[in-house]
N, C-alpha and C positions, 0 to 999 in steps of 0.2 A: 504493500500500500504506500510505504513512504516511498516507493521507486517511482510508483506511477503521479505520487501528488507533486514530486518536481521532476516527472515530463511536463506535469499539466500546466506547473510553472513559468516553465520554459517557453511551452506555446503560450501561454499570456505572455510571454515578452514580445517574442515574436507580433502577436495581432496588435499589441500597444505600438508597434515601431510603423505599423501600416493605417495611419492615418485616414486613408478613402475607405479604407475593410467597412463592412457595416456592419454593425451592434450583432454580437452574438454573444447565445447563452451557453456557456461551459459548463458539465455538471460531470458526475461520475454514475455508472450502475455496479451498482457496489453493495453486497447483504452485510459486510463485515461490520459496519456501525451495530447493526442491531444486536447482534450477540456479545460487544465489548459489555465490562463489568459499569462504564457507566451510562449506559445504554447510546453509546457514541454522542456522546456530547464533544469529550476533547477532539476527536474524526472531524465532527463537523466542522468546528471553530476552527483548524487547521483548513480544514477544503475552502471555508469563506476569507479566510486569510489571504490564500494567492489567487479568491477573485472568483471561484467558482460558486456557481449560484442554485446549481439543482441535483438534489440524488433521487436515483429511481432505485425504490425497494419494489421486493418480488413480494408478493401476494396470492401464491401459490391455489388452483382450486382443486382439493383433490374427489372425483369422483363418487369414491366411495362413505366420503362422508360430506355431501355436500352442505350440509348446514355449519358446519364447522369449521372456525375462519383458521386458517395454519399458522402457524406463529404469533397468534393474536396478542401474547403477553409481552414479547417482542415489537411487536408492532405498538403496540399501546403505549411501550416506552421510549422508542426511538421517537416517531414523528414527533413529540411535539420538541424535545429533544434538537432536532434538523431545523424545523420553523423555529425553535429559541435563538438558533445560532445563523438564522438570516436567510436559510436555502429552504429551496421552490422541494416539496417531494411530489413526485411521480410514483404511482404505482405500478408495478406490472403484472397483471390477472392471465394466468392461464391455466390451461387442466394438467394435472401432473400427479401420477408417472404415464407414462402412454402407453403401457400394459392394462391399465385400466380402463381406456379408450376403444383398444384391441378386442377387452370383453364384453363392453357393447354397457360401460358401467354410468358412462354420461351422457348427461342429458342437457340441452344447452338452453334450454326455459329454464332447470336448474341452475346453469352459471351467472345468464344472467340475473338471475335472482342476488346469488353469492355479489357479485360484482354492485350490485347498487345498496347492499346491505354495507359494503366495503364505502362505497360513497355515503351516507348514512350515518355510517362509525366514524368517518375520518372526514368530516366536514371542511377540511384545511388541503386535501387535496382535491385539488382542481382537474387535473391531466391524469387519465391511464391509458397505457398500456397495453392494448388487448393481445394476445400472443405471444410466443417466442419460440421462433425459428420451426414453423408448422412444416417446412419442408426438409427436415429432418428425424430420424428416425429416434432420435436421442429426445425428442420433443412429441413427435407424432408418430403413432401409427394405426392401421398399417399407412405404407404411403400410394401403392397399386392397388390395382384390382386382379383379380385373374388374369384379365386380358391383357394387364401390362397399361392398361390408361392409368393415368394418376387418380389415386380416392383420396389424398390427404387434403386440395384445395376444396372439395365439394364437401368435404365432413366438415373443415374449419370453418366453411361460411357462414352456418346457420350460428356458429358461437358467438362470431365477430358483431351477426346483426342482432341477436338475442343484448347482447353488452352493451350496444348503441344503444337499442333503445331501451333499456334499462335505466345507463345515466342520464339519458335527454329526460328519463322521464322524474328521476329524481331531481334534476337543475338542468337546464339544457344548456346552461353557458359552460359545463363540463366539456374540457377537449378531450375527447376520445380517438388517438393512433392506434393505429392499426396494424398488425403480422408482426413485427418486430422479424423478418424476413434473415435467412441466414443466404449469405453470396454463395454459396458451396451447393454443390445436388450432381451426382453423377447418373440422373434418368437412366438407369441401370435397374429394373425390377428383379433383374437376376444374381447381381451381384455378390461377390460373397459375403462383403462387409457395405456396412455404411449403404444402406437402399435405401437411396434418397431425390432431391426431386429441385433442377435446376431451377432458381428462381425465377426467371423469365415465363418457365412453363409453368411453376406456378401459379404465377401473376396469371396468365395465360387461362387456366383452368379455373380459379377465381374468379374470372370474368366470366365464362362460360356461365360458372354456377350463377353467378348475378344475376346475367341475362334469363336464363333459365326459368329463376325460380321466382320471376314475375313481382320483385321489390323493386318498390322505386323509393325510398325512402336509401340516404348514402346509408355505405357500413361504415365510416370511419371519417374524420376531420383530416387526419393528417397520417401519415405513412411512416411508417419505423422501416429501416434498414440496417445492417451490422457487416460497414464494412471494414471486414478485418483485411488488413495490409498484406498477412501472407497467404 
């Protein structure tokens, strides 16, 4: 953690020496505050020190027990914790483990329920997160069908749009992001390892289900992506 909070340093020099750059917000996705002994207070006050302004906590929804927020005693104690020390928190809601998904354990009129309960309990956060990294098997599955089409963007829609309008309906000024999308997918349903699903074609098959399944109401405010460098 101290490695990454002076890169994030560092690139605050950087964007302070570029002048025309326009206003952005620098934050971390980071669980480790929650589980320090002071429920990351000194994390935070360190993160807003060199200028970062948002952490996004995981908010975990696990299937089989869907009324039961996961880490809630945690959660209870970080956030306000984060907002005492000046930073924006973002949540990020998704179903987990994806063996539970596999066995047909979720239900996504249950998440969003879970998720505006989340909105609810935690009135200070404004922005979640819906998903992470649906086109992966570490995240999602399955991600094929028999036939080798993709089933992981057509199962994850009904979650994304169950979420939406979950929050719109608790506050509607709530910003709701969407996939939180990994760069990575070898469209390989046969693969030995890692059968997972290129994000393009994701995107792809997402749109598909959209069209399809006759919403016109968006799924999402704004687009999460995770681009990792290597």
């Amino acid at each position: 953690m101290r490695t990454f909070i002076a890169a994030a340093a560092s690139i605050l020099a950087l964007l302070a020496g570029v002048s025309s750059a326009p206003a952005a917000d620098i934050g971390a996705n980071d669980d480790t505050g929650k589980y320090l002994a002071d429920g990351g207070a000194s994390l935070y006050a360190d993160m807003a020190a060199i200028g970062l302004s948002q952490i996004v906590l995981a908010a975990r929804f696990k299937p089989s027990e869907p009324l039961v927020v996961q880490d809630r005693g945690y959660l209870d104690r970080t956030i306000p914790r984060a907002v005492a020390a000046g930073l924006r928190v973002v949540l990020a809601v998704y179903p987990y483990p994806p063996r539970e998904l596999e066995a047909g354990l979720a239900n996504p009129a249950f998440f969003g329920a879970y998720v505006a309960s989340l909105a609810k309990e935690y009135p200070r956060v404004r922005q979640f997160v819906i998903g992470n990294e649906p086109n992966q098997p570490a995240f999602w599955r399955p991600q094929f069908n028999a036939d080798g089409s993709n089933a992981s963007a057509a199962s994850f829609g009904p979650y994304l749009a169950s979420a939406y309008d979950a929050l719109k309906a608790v506050d509607h000024r709530i910003a709701v992001v969407g996939v939180g999308l990994s760069p990575r997918g070898n469209d390989k349903p046969n693969a030995k390892s890692n059968v997972s699903t290129s994000p393009v074609r994701f995107l792809r098959a997402l749109g598909a289900w959209y069209r399809s399944s006759g919403r016109t109401r968006p799924l999402m405010d704004g687009f999460s992506f995770h681009p990792y460098p290597n």
